[in-house]
N, C-alpha and C positions, 0 to 999 in steps of 0.2 A: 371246365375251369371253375366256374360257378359250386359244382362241387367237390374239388379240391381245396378252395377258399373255405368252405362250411364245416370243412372237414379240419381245417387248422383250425378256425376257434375255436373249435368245440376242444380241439386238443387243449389247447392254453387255459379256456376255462376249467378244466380238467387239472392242470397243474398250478393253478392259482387256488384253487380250493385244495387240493393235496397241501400247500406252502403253507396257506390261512390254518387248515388244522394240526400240521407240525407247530406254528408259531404258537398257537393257543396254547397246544399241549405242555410246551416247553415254560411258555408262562406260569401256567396253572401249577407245574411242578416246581417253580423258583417259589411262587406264594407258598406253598406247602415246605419248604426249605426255610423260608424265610421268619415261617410263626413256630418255628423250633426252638425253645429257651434252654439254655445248659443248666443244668442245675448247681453247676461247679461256683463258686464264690470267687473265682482268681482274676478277672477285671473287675473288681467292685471298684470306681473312682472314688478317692478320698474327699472327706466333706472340712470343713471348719464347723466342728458342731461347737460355736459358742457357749450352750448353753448346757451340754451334755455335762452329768453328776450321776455317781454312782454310791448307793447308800445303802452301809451294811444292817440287814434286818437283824440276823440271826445268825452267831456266834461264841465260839465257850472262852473269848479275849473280850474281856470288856473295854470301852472306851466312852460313853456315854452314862453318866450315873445313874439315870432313871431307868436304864433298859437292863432288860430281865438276857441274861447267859446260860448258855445249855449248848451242848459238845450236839454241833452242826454246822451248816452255813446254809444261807441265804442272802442276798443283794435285789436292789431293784435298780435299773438303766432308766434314764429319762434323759428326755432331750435328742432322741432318735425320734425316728418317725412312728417307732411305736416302743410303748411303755414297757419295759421287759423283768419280768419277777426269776430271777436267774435261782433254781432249787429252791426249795420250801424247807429249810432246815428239819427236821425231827418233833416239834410239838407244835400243832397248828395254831393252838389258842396261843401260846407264847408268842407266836410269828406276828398274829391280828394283834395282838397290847403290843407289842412294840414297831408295829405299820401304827396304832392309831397315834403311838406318844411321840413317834415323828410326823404326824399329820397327812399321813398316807391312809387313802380307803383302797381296797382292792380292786373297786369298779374302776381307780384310774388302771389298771393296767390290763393291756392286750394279749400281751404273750406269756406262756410260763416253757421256762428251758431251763427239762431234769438233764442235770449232765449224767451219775448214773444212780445202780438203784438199792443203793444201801436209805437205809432208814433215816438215817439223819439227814438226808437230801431233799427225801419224799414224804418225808414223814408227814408234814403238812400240808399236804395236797388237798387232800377233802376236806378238809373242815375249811381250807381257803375256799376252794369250789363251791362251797355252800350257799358263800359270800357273792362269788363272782361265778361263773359258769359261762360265758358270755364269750370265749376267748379261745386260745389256741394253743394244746397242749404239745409244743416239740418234746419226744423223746427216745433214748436210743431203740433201735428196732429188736437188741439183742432181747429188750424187757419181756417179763411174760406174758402173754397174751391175758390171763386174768386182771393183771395192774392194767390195761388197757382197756382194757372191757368193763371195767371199774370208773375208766378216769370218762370212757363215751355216757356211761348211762347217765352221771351227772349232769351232761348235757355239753362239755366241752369238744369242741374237735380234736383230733389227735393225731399228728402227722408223726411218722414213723422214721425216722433218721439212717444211715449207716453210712452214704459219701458225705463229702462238702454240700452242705446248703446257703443261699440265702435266704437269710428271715423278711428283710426290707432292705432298704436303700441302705449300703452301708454297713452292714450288721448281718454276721454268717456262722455258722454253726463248723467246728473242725470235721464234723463225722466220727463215726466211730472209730477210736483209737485202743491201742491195748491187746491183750491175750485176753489173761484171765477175768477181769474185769474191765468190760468194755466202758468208753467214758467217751464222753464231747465238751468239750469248748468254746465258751464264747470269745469273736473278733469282732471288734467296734473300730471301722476305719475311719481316721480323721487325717488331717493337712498334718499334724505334730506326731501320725505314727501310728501302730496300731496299741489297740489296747487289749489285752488278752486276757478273759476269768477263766478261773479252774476250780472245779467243784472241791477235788479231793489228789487232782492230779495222779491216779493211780497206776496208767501208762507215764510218766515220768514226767516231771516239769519242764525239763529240758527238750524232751520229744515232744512234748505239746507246743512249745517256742516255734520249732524247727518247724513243725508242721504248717502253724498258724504262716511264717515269714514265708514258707513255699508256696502258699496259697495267696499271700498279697505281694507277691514277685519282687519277694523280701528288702520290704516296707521297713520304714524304720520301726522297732518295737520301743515305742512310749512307756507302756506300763503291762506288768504282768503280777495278777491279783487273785487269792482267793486260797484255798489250801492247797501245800505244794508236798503235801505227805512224808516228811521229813522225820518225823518222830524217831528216834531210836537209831537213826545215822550217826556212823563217828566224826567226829573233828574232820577225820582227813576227807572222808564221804562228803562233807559237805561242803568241805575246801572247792573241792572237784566240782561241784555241782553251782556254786557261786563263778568258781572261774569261766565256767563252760555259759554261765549265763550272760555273765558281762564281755566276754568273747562274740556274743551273739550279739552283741549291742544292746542288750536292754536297759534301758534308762533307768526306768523307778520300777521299785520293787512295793507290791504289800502283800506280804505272807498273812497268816492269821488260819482258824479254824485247826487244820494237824499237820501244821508248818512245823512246831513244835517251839519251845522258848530256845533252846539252844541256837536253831537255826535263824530264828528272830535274831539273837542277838548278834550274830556272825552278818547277818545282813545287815544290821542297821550299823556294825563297825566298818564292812566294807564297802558300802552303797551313802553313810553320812546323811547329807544332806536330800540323797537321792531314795532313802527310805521312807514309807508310811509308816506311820503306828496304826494299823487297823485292828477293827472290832467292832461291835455291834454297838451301832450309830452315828462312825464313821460316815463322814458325807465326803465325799473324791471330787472334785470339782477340775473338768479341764481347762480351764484358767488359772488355777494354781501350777502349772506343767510352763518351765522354759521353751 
């Protein structure tokens, strides 16, 4: 009896350590499931960024009379969690005089996002770098590996793009979009909607929309800004292209860089009061936004 008794615990403790290391196991594997981050953008929660301004560096529209114009774009984002230099227009010294005569140094900013890689985007890259090196270059992965190997030795980091990214809290990158020239987008989520830049828009302004709203599980579109490559569209092309956009609900419009005048002016008859006149020194304030 005495060992039949000896002989059951020894079993039970047997099956108690068998349970103890299934439990573990299955723990150990929830922790490892758990420090899994998506790198997709499409829960970002919406903020009230009070304070968020977007201010045109570099552009061939003027708007500001002291700043210098040259067929490009650049913006800088502030009032996110990190300072964003969205493309470097086409001459880098051009970019630094007109950052210093709106009272911007380069050291304020964190991020630089090339959407893609025509010269007039990147063009200023290095000679910014010079200034600031300290920081974190997003760009598409289609780029060459020599423009990357360029932009490391300077001493920046260089994250490589091609899905949806998060940059920060709020603030995501489209991925790359397009055939033949590959291109990215910036999305700034706030409470009033998102807000969307476009370097050159050369996957289509409208597909850049549609992409952005898919990814914030189509969020109201607040404002869509930056060049929407229009140039040399007919009347009716851009009837189409207006309709298709206030169809998608977007609110405010600022075309500018190779928007083209035509197209400018077709928006700012059919958008009114819900137009920018942008250009280089334009300051976008979302306090200015219904």
């Amino acid at each position: 009896m005495k060992t039949y008794n000896t002989l059951i615990i020894l079993i039970s403790v047997s099956i108690l350590f068998a349970l103890s290391g299934f439990c573990f196991s299955a723990q150990k594997q929830q922790s490892v499931d758990t420090t899994t981050t998506p790198s997709t953008p499409s829960r970002i929660s919406a903020l009230h960024l009070k304070d968020i301004t977007i201010t045109i560096l570099y552009d061939n529209n003027p708007y500001k009379a002291d700043l210098q114009t040259a067929w490009g774009f650049s913006c800088v984002v502030r009032g996110t969690k990190k300072n964003i230099l969205f493309d470097t227009g086409g001459d880098g010294l051009l970019l630094l005089r007109n950052m210093k005569r709106l009272g911007l140094q380069p050291q304020q900013i964190d991020v630089i996002v090339l959407s893609h890689i025509h010269g007039d985007h990147t063009g200023g890259l290095q000679e910014f770098l010079a200034k600031n090196h300290n920081l974190t270059v997003y760009l598409p992965a289609s780029f060459p590996r020599s423009f990357k190997t360029k932009v490391e030795k300077s001493g920046a980091k260089v994250i490589e793009v091609m899905k949806p990214l998060s940059i920060c809290e709020h603030v995501s990158l489209t991925g790359e979009l397009g055939t033949w020239i590959k291109e990215q987008s910036l999305i700034i989520r706030t409470d009033k909607g998102i807000i969307i830049i476009t370097g050159c828009a050369h996957p289509g302004v409208v597909n850049i929309v549609k992409k952005a709203s898919e990814l914030t599980n189509n969020a109201q579109v607040l404002l869509v800004l930056g060049g929407f490559h229009l140039i040399g569209k007919s009347k009716s092309e851009l009837k189409k292209i207006v309709n298709a956009l206030q169809r998608l609900g977007v609110k405010y419009v600022a075309p500018c860089h190779c928007s083209g005048d035509n197209a400018r002016r077709l928006f700012k008859t059919r958008y009114a009061n819900h137009y920018i006149n942008a250009g280089a020194g334009k300051v976008i304030s979302i306090k200015d936004f219904q």
